[in-house]
Structures are given as structure tokens and as C-alpha cells.
N, C-alpha and C positions, 0 to 999 in steps of 0.2 A: 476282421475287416477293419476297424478302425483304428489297428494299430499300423496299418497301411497310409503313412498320412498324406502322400501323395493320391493314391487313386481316389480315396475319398473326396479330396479336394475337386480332383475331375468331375464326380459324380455330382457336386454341389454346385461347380459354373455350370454344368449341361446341365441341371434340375433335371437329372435320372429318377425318375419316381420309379422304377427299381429295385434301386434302394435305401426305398422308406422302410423305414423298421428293421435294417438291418446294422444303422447305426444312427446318431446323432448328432448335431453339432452343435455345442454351444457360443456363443457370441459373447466377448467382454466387455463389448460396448455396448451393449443393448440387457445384456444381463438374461436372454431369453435362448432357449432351445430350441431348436427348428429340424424337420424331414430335410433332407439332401433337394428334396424337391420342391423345397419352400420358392414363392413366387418373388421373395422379395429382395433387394439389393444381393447382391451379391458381397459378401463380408469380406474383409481383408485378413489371408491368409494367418498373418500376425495374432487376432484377433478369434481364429480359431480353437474350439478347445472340442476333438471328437471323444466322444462318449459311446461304450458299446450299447447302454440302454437309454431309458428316460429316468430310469430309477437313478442311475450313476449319474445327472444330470443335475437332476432335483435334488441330490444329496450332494451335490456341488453348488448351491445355493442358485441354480439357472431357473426360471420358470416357464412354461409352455408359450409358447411364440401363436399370438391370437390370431394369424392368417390362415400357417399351413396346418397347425393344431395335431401336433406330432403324436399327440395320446391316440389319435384318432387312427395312425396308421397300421396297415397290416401288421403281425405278430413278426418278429426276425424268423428268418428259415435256419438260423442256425439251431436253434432250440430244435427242433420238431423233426428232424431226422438223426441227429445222436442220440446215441444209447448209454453218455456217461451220467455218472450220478450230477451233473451240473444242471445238464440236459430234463433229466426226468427230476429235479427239484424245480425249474423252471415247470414244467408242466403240472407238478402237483399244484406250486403255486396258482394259478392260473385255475387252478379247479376249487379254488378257496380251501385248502387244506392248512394255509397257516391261520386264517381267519377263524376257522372252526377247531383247529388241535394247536394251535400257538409250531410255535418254532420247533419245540418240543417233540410234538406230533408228529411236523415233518419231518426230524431227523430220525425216528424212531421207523418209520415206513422206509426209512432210504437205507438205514441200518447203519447210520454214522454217529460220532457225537456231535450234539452243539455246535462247538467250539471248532471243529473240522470239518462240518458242512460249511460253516460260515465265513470260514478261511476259504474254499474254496470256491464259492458262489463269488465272494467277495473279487479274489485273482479273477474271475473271469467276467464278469460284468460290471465292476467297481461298485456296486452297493450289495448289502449281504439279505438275505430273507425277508426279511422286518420289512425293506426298505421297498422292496418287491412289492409286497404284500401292500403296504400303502401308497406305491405308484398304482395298483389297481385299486384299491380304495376310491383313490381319489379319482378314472376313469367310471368307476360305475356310480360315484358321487354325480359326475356330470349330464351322463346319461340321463337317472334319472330327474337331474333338475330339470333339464334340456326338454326331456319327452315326455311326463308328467307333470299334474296339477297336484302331486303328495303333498301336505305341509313338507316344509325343509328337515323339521327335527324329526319326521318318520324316512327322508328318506338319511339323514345322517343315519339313521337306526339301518336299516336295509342297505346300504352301504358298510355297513360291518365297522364304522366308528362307534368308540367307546362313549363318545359324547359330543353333544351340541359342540361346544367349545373346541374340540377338537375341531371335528369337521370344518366348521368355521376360519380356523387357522391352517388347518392345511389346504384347503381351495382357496382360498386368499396368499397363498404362497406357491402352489405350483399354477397357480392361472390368473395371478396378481390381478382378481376380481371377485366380489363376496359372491356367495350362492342364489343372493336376489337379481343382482347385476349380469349372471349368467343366466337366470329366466328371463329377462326383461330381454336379453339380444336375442336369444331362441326365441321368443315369442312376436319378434320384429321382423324376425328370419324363416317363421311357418309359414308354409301353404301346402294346399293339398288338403284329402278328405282328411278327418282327424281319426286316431284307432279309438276302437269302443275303449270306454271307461276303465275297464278291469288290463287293458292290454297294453304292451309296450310295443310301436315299433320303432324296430332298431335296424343300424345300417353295418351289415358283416364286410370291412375293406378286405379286397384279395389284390394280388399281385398280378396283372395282366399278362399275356392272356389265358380264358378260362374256358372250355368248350363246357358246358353245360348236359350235352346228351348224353352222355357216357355216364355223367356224375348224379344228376337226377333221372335220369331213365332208369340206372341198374338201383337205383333207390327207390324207383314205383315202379318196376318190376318186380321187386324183391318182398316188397311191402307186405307185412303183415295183418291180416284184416284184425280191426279190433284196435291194434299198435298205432299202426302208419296205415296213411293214406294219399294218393293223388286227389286234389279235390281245388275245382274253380285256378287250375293253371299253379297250385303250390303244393310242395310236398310234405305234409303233416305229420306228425305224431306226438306222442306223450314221453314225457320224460320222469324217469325217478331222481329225484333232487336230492340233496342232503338235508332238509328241513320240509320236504312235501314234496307234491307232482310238480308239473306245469305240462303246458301243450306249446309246441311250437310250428306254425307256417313260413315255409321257404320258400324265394322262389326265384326262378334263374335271373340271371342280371338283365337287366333292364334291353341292353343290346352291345356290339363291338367296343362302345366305348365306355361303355359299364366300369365302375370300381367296385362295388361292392352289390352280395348279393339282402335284399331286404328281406328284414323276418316279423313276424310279429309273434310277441309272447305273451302268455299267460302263466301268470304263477301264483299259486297257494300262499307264499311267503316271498317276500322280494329281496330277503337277505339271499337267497337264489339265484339272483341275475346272476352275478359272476361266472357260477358253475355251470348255469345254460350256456351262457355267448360263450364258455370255454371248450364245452361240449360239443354245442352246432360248428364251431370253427372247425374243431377234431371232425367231427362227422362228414364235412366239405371238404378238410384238405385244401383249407384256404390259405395256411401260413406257407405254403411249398412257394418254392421259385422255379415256376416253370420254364424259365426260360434257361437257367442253368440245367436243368431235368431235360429241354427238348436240344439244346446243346450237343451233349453228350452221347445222347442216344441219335439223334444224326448221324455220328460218325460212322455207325454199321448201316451199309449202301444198301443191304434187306431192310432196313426200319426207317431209314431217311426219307423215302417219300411216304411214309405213314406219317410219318410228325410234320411235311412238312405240308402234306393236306388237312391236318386235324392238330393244329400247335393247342398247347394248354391243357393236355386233360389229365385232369385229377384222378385219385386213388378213392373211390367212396366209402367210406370206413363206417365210424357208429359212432353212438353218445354213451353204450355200455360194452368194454370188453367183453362181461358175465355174457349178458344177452347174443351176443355174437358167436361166442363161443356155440354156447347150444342150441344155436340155430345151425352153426356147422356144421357141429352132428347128427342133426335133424336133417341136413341137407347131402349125406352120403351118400352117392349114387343113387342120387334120387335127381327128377326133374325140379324146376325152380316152384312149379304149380303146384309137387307133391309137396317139397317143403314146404311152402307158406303154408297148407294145407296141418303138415303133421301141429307146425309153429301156432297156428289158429284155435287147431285143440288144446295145448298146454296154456294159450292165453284164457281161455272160456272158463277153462276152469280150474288154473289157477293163481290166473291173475287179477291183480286189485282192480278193483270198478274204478272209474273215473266220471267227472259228468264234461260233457263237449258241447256249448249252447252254440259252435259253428257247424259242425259238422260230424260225422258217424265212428270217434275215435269214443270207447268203449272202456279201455283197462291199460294199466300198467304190466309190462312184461314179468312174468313171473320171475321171484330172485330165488337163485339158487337153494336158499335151507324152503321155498315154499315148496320147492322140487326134489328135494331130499328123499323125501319118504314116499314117493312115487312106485306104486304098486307095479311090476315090470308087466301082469299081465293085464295091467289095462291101456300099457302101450302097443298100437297099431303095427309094428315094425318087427323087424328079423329082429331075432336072439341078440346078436352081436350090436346092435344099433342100439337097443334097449339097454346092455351091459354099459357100452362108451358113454351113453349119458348117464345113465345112475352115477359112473366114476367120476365122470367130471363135475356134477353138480353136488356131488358131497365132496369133493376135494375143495370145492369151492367153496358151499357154505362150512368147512370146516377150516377156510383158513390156509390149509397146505396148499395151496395153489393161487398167485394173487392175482388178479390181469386187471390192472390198472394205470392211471397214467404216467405212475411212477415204478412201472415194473421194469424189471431185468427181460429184455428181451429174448435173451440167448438159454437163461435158467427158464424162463415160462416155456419157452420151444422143450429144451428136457425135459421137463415135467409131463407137458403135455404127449407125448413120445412115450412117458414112464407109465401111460394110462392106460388098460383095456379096450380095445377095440378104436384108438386113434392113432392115425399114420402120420405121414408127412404131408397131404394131400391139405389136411383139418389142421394142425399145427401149424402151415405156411399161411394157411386162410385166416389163421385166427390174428397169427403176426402180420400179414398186411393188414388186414379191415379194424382188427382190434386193437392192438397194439403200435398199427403205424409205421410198424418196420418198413421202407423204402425199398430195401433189398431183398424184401419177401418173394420167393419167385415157387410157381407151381408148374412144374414139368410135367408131373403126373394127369393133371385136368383136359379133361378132355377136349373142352372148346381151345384151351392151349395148343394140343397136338393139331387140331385137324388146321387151323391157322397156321401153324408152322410147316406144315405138309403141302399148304397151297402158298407160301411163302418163300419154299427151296430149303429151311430149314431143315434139319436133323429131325427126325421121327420121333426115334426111341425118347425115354425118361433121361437115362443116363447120359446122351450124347446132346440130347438139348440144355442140359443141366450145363454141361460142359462149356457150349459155345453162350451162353446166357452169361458166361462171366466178363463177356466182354461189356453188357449192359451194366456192372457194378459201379456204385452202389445204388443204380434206378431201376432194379429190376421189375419192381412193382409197379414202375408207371410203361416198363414195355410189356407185360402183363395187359395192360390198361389197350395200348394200341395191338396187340396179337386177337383179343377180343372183339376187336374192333371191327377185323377182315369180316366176320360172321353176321349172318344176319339174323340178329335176335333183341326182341325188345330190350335188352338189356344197354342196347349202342344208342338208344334213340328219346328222346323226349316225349310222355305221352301225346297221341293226335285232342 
């Protein structure tokens, strides 16, 4: 996009919010970075210098523009629907993997070297790993000064800086104001009840517009008792972290004119934030651009008035591929109430306890090696159902199998294919909700067929499979509106 330096410009006189976070501009006269839909003067074109990130920004000596506050914007949709290695290092990033395995680490999950990730990250967003990595440093530096009363040098610590000094100098460089000077304007700028003590709330920006039924409805529907829950108007659950749990509440936007949807968090460790908001983001499908998604899928005269009654709706995915996965297979031809049902017993016993001083959230979802050694006959379920998951949760806690946010799409689909008692049905399911694949599409499913039968569509597997390619690469969000036709809580917001 922002090697486009004509349309971009278009985007920045008309303040298309957009596309925020799809690219940046920086200003040589002002020294400052801005969203396309910054409120303020309009910049002389001369004076323009686009950047595809903030990172590539900051590492051109620009600092954050204190109106429109570009850190603040939606994630780019460029990242979040590719499946090259640039693609899924931007998402490891973002889940704090450089932070916790250095550079090192990421290149080793990506299966590159060093020195060739870095070259490549670099061609394509103009700053390389590192730089990544401390553009969101200094993001969740802000946060928490902004929305806590931490001392500064615990949250330098929980921010994943090396030191006082550091942190110090780089928030005084991307937001040319010290860390006290950023409490003192958030604290002139609060109103509203305050979150209890132990909690962060935070503000998830999404790209307008968003329907919300479809996205937390099949989300408390689906909900695991124990895990997640609907509760007081927000959809809850427990998260497994890289350094502890936490819980988090969501809840739909506010209304039509909503930007973002509000969460509030709980964490055991705060060096954490990062991987939660990277998490809840994946789990909402809030970095999509749905307006290029309902675009496209307009064009087939069967789906145009579905999108153009219900514009915006997201893919509801997860916070753990692992978890997803063997709720899939728990979910085989089985009703959504027997699932959470089978789901409920493997949490009880044997998932990690949690404590929840808001509400009835119980355990962490079981990881796959605590599922390893699961006795087959003390699973409820047909032979074959019991065989598909012993396969997959030891392929998985052994490593041969990875579904993470840095996985091959296309190799996790083989694999999963290469397993005992899983089809295409639990392998496309795994690739939309898990892994985020856009063009994950399920012929097979059932509530798919009979929407497509009251639609004019093709019946069969094979001949909807077929005309579905004209939905490419959104199959997964007409997936989303075929679901739609039915009526089942899974389309609607609980009452």
C-alpha cells in the first residue's frame, strides 16, 4: 500500500480512517508520524515521507503524532491474512516471541536464518525484528502508564525493557514526552468508573464496520463451562500466557459508531499484556478489513444482499490453536451442547484451576502433553473420536505438529489430514478458527449445506466446493454469512 504514493495521499486529504494501520505517514516538517486519518492540517505532499509501519517510522527518526496517536491504531490487514514467512513473523512478533526467545528464537520457529529473516522483514516493512519488537515495547510501555498507577520502573520491567534507562529513552523518542508527562495527560484525560486494582482496561481499535452477533454470539454459544463464559453483557475466559494465566472480559462495541471493542484484563504477570491484546485481537478478527472482505464477496448476486443486510462480520477464532483443535474433534458430529459438554469434562479434570474473584471461570484449558496420557476408555465417545484425539494431542505435545501463530498453514492442513480419524471437515475448522486462514471454507458442514440449499446454491460437497472459488480468498467470512441464513444461537448476541 504505501508504495502506492498517489492513493495514499488520497487517503490522507480525505482522513480515510480506513486506512489506519495500513500504512503511515511521516512529516519532515513536523518530525512526527501520523494515521492517514490524523485530524490535523493536511501536509504538503513534498513533505510527505509513507512508511509501511510505525516501526519503519520510528527507525527513520519520526516520533508519534500526539493527536491522532498512530500506535493506537488497528493492526494492518496486510499481516493477518498472508501465509508468507513475513506474515507469520509479524504475528509471532506481536505474541512476544522476540521478547521472550530474542531474534534467535524467532528465526528458529520460522525455520530461517538470522540474517534472512531479517533481510526479509526488513524489504518488506523497512525495519527488521528488533525494531518490531520495540515498536510494541514501547505501545504496551504506554498502555500501561496511561491505565495504571504501576511505579514506572515495574512497568519499564512488564514492558519487556532491559532497563530504567532504556525505557526512559525510547518513550521520550517515539512519543517525544517522558513517562511521567504521559501519566499526567491520561490522568487529565480520565473519566468513567475506574477498573479494580489488579485489572487493566484496555481499548481493542477495529476497522469499521463490525457486527458483533455472529462474532460473540458463536463465542457464548460455543463457550466452555469452566473456560469461558457469557456474563453481565461480556464474554469471559482464562487465558494460558507465556509467564502465567490471566482472565479476560469483552464486550461488543459500544454502538454503530464504535472503534474499538473494550476489554478488561487480569494478569498473574504483566510482562503478559502484549501476548493477551495479541491474542483477544486474533480471537475477534479485529485486524480484518472488512470492507475490502464485503467488497468482494458482493459481487456473487446469491451473497450480495447477505452482506449488504449484515456488512462487517468477522471470523471468530481463538487465543489457542492447541485448544481449538481438540475442541474440533471433540466437536464431530456431534451437536454444539454435546461438544461443550464432552469439552467441560476434559477441563474438570484436567485442567489447571484458576481463582476468578468476578465471576464462575474455574480452570485453564487442558495442554496437550496433560492430555497425552488419556486413558481412551475413560472417554465418553465412539472408538474413532477417542483414536482422532489421543493422535492429535500427542502429535502435539510432542512437537510434530505446531498450530501456532507462526504456522504454515498449508503443512498444518497435511498433517492434520495425516492423522487418524481427521478429515477435511476438522482440518478446515482448525484453519479458519485456529490458524486464521481467510480462505478456509467447509463444504462438508452441515449448517453450510442446508444454507446453501435454501440459497439456490449447489448441494453436494464437491460442486459447492467448486462455485465457493469464486468467494477466494474470503471464503471464511462467506462461511460466516451462509451460517447466517439459520437460525441458531450461534448468529445472535446472548438476550
Amino acid at each position: 500500500m504505501h508504495e502506492d504514493a498517489e492513493a495514499c495521499l488520497r487517503a490522507v486529504r480525505g482522513r480515510d480512517a480506513r486506512f489506519d494501520g495500513c500504512f503511515v505517514t511521516a512529516v519532515t516538517s513536523t518530525g512526527t508520524y501520523c494515521r492517514p486519518s490524523c485530524p490535523a492540517g493536511t501536509p504538503r505532499a513534498e513533505d510527505v515521507r509513507l512508511h509501511p509501519s510505525a516501526a519503519s517510522a520510528q527507525r527513520a527518526g519520526f516520533r508519534a503524532c500526539r493527536r491522532c496517536r498512530p500506535d493506537a491504531a488497528p493492526g494492518s490487514p496486510a499481516w493477518d491474512p498472508r501465509a508468507d514467512v513475513v506474515a507469520r513473523a509479524v504475528r509471532l512478533v506481536a505474541d512476544g516471541v522476540v521478547d521472550r526467545d530474542g531474534v534467535d528464537g524467532l528465526a528458529a520457529r520460522l525455520g530461517y536464518g538470522v540474517r534472512q529473516l531479517g533481510r526479509l522483514v526488513t524489504a518488506e516493512l523497512g525495519a527488521g525484528p528488533l525494531a518490531l519488537a520495540r515498536a510494541q515495547r514501547a505501545r504496551t510501555a504506554r498502555v500501561l502508564v496511561e491505565s495504571t498507577d504501576l511505579p514506572l520502573a515495574d512497568v519499564a520491567h512488564a514492558a519487556g525493557f532491559a532497563s530504567v534507562r532504556q525505557f526512559n529513552a525510547t518513550v521520550r523518542e517515539v512519543y517525544d514526552a517522558t513517562p511521567g508527562e504521559l501519566r499526567r495527560r491520561a490522568g487529565a484525560r480520565s473519566s468513567g468508573s475506574p477498573a479494580p486494582q489488579d485489572a487493566l482496561d484496555l481499548r481493542l481499535p477495529f476497522r469499521a464496520p463490525l457486527e458483533p452477533g455472529n462474532l460473540f454470539g458463536h463465542l457464548a454459544a460455543t463457550a466452555v463451562p469452566g473456560v469461558e463464559e457469557w456474563r453481565d453483557g461480556a464474554y469471559r475466559r482464562t487465558l494460558r500466557l507465556p509467564h502465567g494465566h490471566g482472565v479476560v472480559a469483552l464486550r461488543p462495541p459500544a454502538g454503530p459508531g464504535a472503534d474499538h471493542v473494550p476489554a478488561r484484563v487480569r494478569l498473574g504477570d504483566l510482562r503478559d499484556l502484549p501476548a493477551a491484546v495479541a491474542r483477544c485481537r486474533r480471537l475477534l478478527d479485529l485486524d480484518a478489513d472488512p470492507v475490502a472482505v464485503d467488497d468482494a464477496l458482493a459481487e456473487d448476486p446469491l451473497l450480495a444482499p447477505l452482506v449488504r443486510a449484515v456488512p462487517g462480520r468477522r471470523v471468530p477464532r481463538t487465543v489457542d490453536a492447541e485448544e481449538l483443535a481438540v475442541r474440533a474433534v471433540l466437536g464431530q458430529q456431534v451437536s454444539t451442547a454435546a461438544a461443550r459438554t464432552h469439552a467441560a469434562r476434559l477441563v474438570a479434570a484436567h485442567g489447571d484451576p484458576v481463582a476468578d474473584p468476578e465471576g464462575g471461570l474455574t480452570h485453564l484449558f487442558p495442554t496437550a502433553s496433560a492430555l497425552a496420557g488419556l486413558d481412551p476408555a475413560a472417554l465418553a465417545m465412539p472408538g474413532s473420536r477417542r483414536t482422532a484425539l489421543l493422535a492429535l494431542v500427542r502429535a502435539l505435545a510432542s512437537g510434530d505438529l505446531a498450530l501456532d501463530a507462526g504456522a504454515d498453514r498449508e503443512h498444518a492442513r497435511a498433517q492434520l489430514l495425516g492423522l487418524p480419524g481427521i478429515g477435511p471437515w476438522t482440518a478446515e475448522t482448525v484453519a479458519m478458527r485456529g490458524l486464521g486462514d481467510p480462505d478456509a471454507f467447509l463444504p462438508t458442514d452441515l449448517g453450510v449445506a442446508v444454507a446453501a440449499e435454501r440459497l439456490g446454491l449447489p448441494a453436494t460437497p464437491g460442486a459447492l466446493r467448486a462455485r465457493s472459488r469464486a468467494w477466494s480468498p474470503w471464503r471464511a467470512y462467506a462461511t460466516q454469512h451462509l451460517w447466517g441464513v439459520l437460525d441458531h444461537p450461534v448468529n445472535a448476541l446472548p438476550a
